[in-house]
Backbone as CSV, one residue per row, in Angstrom:
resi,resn,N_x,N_y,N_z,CA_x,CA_y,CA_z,C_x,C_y,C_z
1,UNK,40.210,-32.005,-41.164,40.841,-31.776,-39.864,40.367,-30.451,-39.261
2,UNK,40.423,-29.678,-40.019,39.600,-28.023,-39.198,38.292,-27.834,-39.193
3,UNK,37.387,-28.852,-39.661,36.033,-29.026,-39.421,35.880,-29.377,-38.420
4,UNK,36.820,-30.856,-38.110,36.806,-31.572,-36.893,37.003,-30.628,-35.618
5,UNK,38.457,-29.905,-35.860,38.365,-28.837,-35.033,37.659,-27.966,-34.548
6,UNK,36.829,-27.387,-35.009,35.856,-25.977,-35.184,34.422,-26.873,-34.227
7,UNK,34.465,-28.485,-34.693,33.386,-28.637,-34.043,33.973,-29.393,-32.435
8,UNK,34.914,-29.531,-32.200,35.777,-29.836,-30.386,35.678,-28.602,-30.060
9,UNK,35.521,-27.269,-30.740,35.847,-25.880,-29.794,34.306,-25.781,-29.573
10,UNK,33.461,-25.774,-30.514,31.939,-25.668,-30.319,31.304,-26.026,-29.239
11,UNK,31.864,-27.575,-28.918,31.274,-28.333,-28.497,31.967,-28.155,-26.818
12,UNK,32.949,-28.090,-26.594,33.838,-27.654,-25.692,32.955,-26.077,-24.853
13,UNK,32.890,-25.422,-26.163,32.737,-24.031,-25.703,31.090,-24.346,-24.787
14,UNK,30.049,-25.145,-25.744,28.375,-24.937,-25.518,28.854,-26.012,-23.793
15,UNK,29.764,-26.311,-23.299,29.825,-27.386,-22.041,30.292,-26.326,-20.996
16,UNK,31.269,-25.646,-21.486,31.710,-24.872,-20.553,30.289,-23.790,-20.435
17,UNK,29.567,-23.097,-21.146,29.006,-22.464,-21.235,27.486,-22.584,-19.815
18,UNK,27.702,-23.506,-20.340,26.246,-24.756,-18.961,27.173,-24.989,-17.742
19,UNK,28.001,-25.344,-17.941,28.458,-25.462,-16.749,28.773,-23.714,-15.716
20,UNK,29.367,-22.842,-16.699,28.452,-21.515,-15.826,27.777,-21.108,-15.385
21,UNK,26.465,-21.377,-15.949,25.273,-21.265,-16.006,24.785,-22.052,-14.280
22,UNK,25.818,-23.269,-14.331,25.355,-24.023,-13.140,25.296,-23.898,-11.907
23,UNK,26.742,-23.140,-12.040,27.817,-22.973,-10.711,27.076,-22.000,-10.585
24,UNK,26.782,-20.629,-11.016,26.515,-19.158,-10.567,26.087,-18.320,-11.751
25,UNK,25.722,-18.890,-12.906,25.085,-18.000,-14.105,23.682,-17.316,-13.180
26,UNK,22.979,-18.278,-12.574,21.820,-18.303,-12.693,21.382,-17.292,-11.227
27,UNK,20.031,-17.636,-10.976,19.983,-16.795,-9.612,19.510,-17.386,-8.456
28,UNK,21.011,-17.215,-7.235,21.186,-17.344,-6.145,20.336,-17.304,-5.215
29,UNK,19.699,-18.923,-4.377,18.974,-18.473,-3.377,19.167,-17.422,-2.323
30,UNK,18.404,-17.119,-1.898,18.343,-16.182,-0.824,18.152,-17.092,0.516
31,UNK,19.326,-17.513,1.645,19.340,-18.166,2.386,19.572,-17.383,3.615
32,UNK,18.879,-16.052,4.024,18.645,-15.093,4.990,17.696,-15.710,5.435
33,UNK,17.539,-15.714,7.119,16.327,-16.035,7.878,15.445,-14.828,7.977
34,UNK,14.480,-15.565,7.410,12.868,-14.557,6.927,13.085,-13.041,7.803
35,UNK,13.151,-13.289,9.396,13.068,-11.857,9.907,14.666,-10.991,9.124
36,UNK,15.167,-11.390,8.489,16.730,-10.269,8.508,15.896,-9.674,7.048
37,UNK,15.313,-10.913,5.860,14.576,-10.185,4.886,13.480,-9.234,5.308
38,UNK,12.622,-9.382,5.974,11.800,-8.725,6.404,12.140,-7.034,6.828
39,UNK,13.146,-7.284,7.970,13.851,-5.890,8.279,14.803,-5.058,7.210
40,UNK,15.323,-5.655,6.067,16.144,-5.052,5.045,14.977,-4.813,4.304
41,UNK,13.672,-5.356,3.678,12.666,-4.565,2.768,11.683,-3.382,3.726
42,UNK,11.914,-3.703,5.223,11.566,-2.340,5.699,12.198,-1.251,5.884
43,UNK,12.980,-1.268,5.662,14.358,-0.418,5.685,14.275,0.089,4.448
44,UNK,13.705,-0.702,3.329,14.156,-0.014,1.546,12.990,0.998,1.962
45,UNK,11.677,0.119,2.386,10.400,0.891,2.371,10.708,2.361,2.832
46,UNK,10.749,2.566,4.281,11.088,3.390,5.130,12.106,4.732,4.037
47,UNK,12.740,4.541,3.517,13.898,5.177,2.981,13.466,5.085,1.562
48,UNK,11.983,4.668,0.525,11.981,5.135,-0.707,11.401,6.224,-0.005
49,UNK,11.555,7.187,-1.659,10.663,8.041,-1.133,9.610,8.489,-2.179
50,UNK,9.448,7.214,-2.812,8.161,7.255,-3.604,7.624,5.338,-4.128
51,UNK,6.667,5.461,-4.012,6.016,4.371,-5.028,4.500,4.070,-5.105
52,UNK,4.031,3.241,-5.934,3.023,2.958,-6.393,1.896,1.888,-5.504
53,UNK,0.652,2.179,-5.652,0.381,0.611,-4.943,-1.284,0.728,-5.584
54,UNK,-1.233,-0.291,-5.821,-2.695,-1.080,-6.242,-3.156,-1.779,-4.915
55,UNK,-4.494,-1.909,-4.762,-5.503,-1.949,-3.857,-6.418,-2.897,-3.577
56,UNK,-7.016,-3.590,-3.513,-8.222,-3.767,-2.688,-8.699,-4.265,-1.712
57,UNK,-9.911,-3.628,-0.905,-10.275,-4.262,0.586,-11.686,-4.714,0.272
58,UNK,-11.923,-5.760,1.033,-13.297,-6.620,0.918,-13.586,-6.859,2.171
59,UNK,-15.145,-6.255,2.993,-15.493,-6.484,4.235,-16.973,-6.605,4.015
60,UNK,-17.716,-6.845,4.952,-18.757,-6.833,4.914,-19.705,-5.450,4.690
61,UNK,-18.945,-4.357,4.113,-19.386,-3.430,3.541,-19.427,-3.053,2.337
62,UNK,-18.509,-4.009,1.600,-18.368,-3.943,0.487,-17.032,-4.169,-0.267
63,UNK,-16.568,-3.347,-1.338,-15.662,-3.465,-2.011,-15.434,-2.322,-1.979
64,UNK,-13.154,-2.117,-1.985,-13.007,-0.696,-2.673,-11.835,-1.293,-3.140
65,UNK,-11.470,-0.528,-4.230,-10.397,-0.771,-5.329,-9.706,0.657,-5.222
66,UNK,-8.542,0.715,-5.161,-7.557,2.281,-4.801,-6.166,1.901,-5.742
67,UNK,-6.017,2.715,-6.073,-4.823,3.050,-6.308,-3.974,4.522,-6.139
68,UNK,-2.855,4.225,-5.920,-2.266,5.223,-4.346,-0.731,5.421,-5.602
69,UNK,-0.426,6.891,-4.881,0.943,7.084,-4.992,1.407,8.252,-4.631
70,UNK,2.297,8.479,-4.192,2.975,9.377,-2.953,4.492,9.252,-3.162
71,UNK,5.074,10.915,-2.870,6.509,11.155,-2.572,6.523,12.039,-1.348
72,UNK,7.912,11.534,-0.398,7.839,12.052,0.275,8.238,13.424,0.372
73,UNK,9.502,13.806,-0.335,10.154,15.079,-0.880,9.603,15.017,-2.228
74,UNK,9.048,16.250,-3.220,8.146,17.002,-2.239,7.374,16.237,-1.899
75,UNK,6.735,16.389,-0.291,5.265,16.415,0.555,3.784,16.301,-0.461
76,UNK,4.098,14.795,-1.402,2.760,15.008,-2.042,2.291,13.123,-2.115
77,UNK,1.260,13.583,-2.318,0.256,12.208,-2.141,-0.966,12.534,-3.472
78,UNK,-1.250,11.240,-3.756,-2.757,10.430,-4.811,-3.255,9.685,-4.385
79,UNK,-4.773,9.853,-4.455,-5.242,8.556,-3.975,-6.533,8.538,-5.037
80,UNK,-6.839,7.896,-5.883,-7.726,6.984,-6.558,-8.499,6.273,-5.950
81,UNK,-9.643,6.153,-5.630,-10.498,5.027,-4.963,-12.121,4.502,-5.836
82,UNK,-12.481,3.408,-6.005,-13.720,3.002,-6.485,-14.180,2.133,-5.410
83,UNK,-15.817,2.130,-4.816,-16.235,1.992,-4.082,-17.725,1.397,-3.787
84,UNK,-17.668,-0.098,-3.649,-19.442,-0.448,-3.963,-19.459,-1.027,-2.460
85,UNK,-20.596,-0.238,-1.659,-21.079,-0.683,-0.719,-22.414,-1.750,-0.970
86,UNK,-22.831,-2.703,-0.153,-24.104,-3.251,0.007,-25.260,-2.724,1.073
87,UNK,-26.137,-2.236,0.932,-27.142,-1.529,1.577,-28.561,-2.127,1.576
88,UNK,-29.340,-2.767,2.601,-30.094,-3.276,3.224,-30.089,-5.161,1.540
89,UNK,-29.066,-5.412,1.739,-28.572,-6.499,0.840,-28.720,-6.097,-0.727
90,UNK,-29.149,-4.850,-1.019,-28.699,-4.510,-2.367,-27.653,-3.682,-2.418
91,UNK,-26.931,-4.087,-3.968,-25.486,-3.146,-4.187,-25.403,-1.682,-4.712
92,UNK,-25.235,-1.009,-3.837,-25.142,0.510,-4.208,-24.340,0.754,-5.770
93,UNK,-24.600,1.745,-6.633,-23.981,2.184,-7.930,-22.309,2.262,-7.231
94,UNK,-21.296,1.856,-8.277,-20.199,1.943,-7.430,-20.026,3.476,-6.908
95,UNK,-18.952,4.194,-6.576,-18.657,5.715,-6.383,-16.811,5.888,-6.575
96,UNK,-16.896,7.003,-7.203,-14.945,7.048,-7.683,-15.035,8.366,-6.620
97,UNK,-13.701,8.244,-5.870,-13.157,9.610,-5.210,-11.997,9.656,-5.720
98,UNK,-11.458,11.378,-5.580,-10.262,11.641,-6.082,-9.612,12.364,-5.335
99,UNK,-8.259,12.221,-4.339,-7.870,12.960,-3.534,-6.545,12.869,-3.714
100,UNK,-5.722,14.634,-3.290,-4.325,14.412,-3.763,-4.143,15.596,-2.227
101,UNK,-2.711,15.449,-1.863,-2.410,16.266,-0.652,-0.901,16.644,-0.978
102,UNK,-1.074,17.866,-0.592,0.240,18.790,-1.083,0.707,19.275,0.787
103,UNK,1.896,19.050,0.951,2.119,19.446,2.570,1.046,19.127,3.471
104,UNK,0.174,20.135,4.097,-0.372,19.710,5.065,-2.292,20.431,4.172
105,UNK,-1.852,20.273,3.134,-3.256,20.962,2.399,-4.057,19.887,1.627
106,UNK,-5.179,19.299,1.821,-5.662,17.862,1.000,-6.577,18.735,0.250
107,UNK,-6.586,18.171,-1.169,-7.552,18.316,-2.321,-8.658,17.303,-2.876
108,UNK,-9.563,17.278,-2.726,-11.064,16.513,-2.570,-11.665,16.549,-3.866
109,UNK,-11.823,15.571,-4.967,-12.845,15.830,-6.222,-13.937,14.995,-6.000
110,UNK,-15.186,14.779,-6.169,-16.206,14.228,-5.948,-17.345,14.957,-6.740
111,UNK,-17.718,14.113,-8.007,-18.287,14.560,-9.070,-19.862,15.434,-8.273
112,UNK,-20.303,14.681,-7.890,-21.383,14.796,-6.336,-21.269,16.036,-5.606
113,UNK,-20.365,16.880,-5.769,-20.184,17.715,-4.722,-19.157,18.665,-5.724
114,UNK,-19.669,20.303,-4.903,-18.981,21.434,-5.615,-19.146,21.649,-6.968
115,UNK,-20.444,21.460,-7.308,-19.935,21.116,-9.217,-18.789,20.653,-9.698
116,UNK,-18.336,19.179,-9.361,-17.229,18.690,-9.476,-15.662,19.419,-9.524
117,UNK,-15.404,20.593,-8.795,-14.258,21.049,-8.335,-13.456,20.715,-7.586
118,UNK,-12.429,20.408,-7.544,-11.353,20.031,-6.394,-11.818,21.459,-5.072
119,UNK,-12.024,20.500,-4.044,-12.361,21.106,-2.429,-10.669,21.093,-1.930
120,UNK,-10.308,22.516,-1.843,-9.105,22.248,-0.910,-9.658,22.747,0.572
121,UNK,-8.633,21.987,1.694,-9.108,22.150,2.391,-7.539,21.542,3.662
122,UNK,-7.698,21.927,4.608,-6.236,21.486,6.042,-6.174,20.241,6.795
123,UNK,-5.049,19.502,6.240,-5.148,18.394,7.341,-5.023,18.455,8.716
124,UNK,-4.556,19.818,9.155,-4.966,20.264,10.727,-6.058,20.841,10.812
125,UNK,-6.683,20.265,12.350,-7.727,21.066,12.970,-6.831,22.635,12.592
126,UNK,-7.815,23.550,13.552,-7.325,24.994,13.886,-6.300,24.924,14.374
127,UNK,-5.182,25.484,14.822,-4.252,25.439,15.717,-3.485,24.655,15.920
128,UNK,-3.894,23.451,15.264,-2.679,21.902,15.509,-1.706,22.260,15.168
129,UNK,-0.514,21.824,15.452,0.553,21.939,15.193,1.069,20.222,14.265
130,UNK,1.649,20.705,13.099,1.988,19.943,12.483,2.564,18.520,12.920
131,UNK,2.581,17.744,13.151,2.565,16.151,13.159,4.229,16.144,13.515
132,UNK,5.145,15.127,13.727,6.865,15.126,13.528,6.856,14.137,12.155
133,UNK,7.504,13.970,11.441,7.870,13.272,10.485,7.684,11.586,10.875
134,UNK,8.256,11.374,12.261,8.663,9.908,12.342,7.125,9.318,12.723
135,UNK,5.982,10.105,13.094,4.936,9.694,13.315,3.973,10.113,12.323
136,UNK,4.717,10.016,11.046,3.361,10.031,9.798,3.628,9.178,9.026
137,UNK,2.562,8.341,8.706,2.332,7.292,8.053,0.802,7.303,6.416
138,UNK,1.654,8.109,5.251,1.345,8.420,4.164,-0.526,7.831,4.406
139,UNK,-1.162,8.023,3.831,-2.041,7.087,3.911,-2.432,6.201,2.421
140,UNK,-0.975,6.977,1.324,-0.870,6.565,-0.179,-0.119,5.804,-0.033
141,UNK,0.525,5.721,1.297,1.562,4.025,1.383,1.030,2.997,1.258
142,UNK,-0.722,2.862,1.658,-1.117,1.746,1.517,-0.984,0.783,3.063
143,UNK,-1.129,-0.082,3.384,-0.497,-0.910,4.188,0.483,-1.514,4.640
144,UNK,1.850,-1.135,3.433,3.194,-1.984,3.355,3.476,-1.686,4.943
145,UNK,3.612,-0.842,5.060,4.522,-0.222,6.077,4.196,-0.894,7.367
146,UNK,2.521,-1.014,7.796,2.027,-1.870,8.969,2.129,-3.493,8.560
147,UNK,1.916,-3.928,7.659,2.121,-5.373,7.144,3.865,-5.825,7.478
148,UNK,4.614,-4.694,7.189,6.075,-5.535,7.663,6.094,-5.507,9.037
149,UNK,5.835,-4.150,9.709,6.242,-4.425,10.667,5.807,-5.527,12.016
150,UNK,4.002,-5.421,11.443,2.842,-6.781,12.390,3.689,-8.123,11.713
151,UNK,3.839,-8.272,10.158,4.733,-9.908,10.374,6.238,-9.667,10.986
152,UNK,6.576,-8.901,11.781,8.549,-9.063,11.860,7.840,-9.371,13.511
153,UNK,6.598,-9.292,14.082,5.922,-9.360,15.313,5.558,-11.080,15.486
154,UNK,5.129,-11.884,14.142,4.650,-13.108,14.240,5.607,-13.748,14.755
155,UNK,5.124,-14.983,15.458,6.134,-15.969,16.169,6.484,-17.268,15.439
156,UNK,5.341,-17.104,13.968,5.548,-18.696,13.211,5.682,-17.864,11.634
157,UNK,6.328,-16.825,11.440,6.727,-15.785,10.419,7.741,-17.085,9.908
158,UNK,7.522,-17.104,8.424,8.242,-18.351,7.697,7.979,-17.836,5.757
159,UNK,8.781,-18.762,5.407,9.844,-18.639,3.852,8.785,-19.697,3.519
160,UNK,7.682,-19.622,2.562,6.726,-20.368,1.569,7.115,-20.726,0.618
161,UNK,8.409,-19.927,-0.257,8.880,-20.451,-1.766,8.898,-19.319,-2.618
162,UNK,9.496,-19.689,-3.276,9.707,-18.919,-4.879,8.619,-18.664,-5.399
163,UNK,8.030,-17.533,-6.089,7.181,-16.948,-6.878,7.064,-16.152,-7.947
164,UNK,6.746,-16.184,-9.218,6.647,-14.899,-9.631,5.173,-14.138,-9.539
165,UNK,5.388,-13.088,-9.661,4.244,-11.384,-9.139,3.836,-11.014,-10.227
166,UNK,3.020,-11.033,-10.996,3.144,-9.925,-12.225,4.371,-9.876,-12.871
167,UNK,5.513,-11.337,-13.346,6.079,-10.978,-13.867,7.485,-10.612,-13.093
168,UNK,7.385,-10.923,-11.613,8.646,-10.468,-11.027,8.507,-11.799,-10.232
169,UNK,10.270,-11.644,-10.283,10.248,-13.082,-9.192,10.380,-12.722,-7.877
170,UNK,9.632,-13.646,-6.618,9.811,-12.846,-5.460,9.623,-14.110,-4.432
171,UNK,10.407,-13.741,-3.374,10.292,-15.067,-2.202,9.000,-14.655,-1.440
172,UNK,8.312,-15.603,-1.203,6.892,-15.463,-0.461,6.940,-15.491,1.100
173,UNK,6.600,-14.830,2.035,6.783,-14.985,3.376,5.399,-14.837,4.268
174,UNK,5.258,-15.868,4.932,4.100,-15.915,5.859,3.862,-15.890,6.968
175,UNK,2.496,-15.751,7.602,2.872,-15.797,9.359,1.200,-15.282,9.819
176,UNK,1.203,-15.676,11.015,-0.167,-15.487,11.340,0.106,-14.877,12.812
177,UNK,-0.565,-13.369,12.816,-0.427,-12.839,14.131,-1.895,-12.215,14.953
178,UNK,-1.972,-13.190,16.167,-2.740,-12.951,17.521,-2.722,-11.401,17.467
179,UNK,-3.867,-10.822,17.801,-4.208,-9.678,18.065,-3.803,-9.347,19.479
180,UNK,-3.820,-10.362,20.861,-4.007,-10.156,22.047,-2.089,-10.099,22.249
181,UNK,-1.513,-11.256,20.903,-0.354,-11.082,21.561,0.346,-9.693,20.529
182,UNK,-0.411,-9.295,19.915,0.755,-8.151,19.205,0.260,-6.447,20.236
183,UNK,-0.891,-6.673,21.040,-1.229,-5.787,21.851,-0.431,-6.038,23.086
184,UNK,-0.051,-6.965,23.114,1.293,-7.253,24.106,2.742,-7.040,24.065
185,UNK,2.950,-6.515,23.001,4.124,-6.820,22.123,5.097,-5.767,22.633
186,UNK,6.292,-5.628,23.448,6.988,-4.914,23.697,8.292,-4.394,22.759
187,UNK,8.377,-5.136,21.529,9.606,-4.539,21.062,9.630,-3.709,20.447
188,UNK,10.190,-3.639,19.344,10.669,-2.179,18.808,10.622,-1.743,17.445
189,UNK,10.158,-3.193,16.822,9.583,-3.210,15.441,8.774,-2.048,15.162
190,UNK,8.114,-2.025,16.018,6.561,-1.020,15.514,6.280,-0.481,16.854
191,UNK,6.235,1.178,16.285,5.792,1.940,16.979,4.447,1.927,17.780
192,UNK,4.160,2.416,19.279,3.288,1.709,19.768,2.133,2.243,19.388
193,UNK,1.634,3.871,18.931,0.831,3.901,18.584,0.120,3.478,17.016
194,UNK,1.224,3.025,15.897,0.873,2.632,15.424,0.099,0.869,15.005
195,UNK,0.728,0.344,16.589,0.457,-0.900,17.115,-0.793,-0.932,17.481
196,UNK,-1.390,-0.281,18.085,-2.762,0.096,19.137,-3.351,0.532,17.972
197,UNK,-3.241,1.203,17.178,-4.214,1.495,16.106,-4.420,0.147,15.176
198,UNK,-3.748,-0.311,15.113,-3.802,-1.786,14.136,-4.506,-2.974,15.081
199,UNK,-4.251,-3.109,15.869,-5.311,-3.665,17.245,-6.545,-3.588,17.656
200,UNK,-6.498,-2.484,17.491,-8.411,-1.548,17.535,-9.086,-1.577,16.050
201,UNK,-8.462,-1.319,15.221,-9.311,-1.476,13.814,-9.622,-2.628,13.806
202,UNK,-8.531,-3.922,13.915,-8.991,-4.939,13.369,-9.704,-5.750,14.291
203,UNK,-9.777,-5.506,15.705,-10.996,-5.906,16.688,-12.577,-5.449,16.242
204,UNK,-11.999,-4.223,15.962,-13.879,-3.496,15.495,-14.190,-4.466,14.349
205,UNK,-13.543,-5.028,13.326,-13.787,-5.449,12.141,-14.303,-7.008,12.798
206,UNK,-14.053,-7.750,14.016,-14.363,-8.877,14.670,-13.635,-9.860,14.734
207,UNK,-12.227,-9.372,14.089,-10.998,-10.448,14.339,-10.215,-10.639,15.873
208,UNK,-9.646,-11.980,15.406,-8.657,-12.139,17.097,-7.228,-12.350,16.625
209,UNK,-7.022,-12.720,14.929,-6.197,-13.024,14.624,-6.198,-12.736,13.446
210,UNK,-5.095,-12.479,12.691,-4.891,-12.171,10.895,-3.703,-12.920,10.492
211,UNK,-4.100,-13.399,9.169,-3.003,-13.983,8.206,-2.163,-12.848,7.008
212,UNK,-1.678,-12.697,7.624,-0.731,-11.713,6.054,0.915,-12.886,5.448
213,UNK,0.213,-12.060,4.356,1.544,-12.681,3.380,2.345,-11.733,2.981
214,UNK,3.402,-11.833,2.482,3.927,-10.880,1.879,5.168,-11.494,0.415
215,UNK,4.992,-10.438,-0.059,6.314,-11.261,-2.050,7.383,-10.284,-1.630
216,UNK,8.807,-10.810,-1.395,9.511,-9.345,-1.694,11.062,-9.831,-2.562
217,UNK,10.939,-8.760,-3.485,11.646,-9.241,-4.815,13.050,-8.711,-4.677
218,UNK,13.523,-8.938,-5.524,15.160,-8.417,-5.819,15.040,-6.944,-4.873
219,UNK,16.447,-6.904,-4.566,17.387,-6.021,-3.913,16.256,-5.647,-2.594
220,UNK,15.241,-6.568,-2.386,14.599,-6.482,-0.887,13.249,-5.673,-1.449
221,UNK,12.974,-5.405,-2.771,11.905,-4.484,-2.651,10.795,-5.630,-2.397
222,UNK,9.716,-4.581,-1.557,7.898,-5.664,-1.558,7.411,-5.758,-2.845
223,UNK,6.833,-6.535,-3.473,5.981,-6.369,-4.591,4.872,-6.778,-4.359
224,UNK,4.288,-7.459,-3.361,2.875,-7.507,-3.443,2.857,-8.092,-1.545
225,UNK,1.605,-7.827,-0.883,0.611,-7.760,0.149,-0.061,-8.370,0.938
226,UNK,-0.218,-8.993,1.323,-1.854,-8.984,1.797,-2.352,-9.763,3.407
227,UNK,-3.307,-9.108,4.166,-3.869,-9.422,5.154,-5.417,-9.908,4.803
228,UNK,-5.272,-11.294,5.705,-6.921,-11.705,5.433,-6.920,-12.017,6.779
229,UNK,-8.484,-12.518,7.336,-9.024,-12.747,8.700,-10.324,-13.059,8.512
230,UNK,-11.418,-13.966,9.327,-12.551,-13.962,9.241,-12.471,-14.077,11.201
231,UNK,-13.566,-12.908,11.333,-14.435,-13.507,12.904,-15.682,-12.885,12.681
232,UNK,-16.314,-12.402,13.775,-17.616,-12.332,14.475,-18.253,-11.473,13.230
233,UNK,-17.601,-10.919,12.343,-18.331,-9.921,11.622,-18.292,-10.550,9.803
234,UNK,-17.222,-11.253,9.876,-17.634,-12.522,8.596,-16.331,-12.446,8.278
235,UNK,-15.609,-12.179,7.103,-14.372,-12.129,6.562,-13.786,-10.584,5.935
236,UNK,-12.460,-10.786,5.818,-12.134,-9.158,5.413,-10.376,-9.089,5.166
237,UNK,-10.400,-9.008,4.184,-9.426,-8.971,3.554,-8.643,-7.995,2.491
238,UNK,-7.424,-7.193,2.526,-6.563,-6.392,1.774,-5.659,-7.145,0.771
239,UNK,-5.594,-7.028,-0.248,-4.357,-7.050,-1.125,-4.014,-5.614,-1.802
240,UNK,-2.709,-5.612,-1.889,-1.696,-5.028,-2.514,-0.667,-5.323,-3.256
241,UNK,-0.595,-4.336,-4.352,0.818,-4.610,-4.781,1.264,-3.673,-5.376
242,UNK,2.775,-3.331,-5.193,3.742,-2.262,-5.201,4.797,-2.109,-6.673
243,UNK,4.477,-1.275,-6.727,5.820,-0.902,-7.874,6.116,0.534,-7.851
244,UNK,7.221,0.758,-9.119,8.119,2.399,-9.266,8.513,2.663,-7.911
245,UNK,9.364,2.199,-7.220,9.855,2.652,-6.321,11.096,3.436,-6.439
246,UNK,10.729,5.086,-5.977,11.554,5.782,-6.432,11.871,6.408,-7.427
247,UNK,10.629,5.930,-8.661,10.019,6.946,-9.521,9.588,8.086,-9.374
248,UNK,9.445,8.969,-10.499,8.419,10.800,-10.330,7.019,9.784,-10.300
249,UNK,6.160,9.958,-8.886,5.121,9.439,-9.245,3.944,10.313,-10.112
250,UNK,4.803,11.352,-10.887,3.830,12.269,-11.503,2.597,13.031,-10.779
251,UNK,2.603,13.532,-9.415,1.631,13.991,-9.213,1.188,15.224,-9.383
252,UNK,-0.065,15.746,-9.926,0.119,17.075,-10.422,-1.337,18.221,-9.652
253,UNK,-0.878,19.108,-8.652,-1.716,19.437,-7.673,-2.698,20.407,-8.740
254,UNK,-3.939,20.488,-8.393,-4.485,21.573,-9.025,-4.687,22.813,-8.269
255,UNK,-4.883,23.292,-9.683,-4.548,25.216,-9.157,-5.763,25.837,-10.042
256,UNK,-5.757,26.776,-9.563,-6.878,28.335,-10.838,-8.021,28.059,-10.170
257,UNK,-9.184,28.176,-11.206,-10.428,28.379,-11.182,-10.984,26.509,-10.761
258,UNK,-10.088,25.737,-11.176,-10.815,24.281,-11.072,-10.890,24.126,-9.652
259,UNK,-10.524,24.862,-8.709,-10.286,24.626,-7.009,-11.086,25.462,-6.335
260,UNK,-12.081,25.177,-5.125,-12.384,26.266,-3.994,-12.408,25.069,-3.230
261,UNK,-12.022,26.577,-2.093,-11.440,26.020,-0.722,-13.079,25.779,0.048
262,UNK,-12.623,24.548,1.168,-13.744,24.136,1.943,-14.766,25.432,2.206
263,UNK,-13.998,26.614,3.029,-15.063,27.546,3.162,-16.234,28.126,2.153
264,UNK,-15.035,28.410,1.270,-15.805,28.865,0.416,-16.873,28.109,-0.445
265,UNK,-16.887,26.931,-0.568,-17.554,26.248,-0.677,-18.914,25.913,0.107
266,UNK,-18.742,25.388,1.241,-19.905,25.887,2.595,-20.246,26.969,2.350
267,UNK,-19.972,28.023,2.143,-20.474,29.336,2.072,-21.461,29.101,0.871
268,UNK,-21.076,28.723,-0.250,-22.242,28.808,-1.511,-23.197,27.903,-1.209
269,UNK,-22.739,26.705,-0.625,-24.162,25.748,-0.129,-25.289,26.723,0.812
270,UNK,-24.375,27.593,1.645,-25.361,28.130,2.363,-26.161,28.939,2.077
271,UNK,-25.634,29.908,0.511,-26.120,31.046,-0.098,-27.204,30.116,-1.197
272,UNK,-27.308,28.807,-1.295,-28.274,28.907,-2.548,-29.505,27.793,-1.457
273,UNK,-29.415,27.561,-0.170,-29.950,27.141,0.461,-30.585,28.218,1.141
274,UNK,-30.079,29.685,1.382,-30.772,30.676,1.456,-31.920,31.488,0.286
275,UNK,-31.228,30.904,-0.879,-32.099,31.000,-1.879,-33.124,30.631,-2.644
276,UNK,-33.408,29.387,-1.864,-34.277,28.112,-2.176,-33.626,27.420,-2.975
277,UNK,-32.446,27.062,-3.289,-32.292,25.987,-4.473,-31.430,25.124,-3.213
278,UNK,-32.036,23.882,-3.885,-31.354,22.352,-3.567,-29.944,22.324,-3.702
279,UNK,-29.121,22.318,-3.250,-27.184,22.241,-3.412,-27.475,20.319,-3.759
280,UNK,-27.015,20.181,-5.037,-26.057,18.711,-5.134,-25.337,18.110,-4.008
281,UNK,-26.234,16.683,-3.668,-25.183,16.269,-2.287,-24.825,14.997,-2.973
């Protein structure tokens, strides 16, 4: 009789157990219309103030592979880049750059140049006056930031399905936006000069129109990217994808003897070019 028992509670218990699982164990579609997701992961974006992003762009110049990371408090930025151009149809040796920016001061490594020392050097001309906050756009952000706001612009912006990313699950969102009509575009999504700049690049590149996608995962974060297009100049395409949001992105500025500043630098090119020796270009 208490065998019998032990196995009605078992059996009782493993039913109720699934049936939790059914009602609400599990995880809840997301039944927001695409633009309200769209504007709540620009909103997380806008307001981290750090994360990660993996890279690459493919044009008819070649390939570059980057990886980026930036906080906004403190005022610091990384940028990682590898780089194979094609030149009269053969492929150039790839090239690695290394650049990190502290406030308004950027640091330059390029094995090629300076006897591989970090070049510091001013993101203002002479005299500029520093930028306002609401009109700087990291350049270690990567693209997220123009990718939400050109799809919250599309007119056929739509919900593709469930995905997982690397391991993360994420709703997929698509949309294809006219160049002529986002140069038309009066609202308020996106700032206009950052509109007109996204208009003009991707005309020079020979597009009229671009496809971007975008993954964006739990609690609204993006996890992955991407704009493609082919016109007059062949095809050209970005992916990305995002993580540590709101992590120490560890960036660590250099200091001492491993650093000279732009001038001083020009100055020794000029002193051993006065001297007869060849300067490393």
């Amino acid at each position: 009789m208490k065998a019998l028992r032990n196995y009605v509670m078992a059996a009782t218990g493993t039913a109720l157990a699934l049936s939790l699982t059914a009602c609400g164990g599990g995880e809840k579609e997301d039944t927001r219309d695409p633009q309200a997701v769209l504007k709540a992961a620009a909103e997380k974006t806008a307001g981290a103030n750090s994360y990660r992003t993996k890279r690459q762009v493919t044009n008819a110049e070649g390939t570059e592979r980057g990886e980026y990371a930036f906080s906004r408090k403190p005022d610091l930025a990384e940028r990682k880049t590898w780089r194979t151009r094609a030149k009269n149809g053969k492929k150039e040796p790839e090239r690695f750059t290394h650049t990190m920016s502290e406030d308004q001061t950027l640091y330059t490594r390029d094995a090629k140049i300076a006897d591989g020392r970090w070049v510091s050097s001013s993101l203002l001309a002479r005299g500029e006056e520093p930028p306002k906050p609401e009109d700087v756009q990291k350049t270690a952000e990567g693209s997220l930031p123009k990718l939400l706001s050109v799809l919250r612009t599309s007119k056929d912006v739509r919900k593709v399905g469930r995905e997982t990313v690397n391991g993360r699950k994420a709703t997929h969102f698509a949309g294809t936006v006219v160049l002529a009509d986002l140069a038309a575009y009066k609202g308020d999504v996106m700032r206009d000069w950052l509109r007109e700049l996204y208009v003009k690049n991707h005309r020079e590149d020979g597009l009229e129109k671009v496809d971007i996608d975008l993954w964006i995962g739990k609690d609204d974060i993006p996890v992955k990217g991407a704009e493609h297009g082919k016109g007059s100049k062949g095809s050209t395409g970005v992916t990305e994808e995002y993580a540590d949001f709101g992590a120490d992105p560890g960036i660590r500025i250099p200091k001492g003897k491993d650093v000279v500043t732009e001038d001083a630098w020009l100055q020794e090119v000029r002193d051993k070019a006065y001297r007869g020796i060849t300067p490393v270009s």
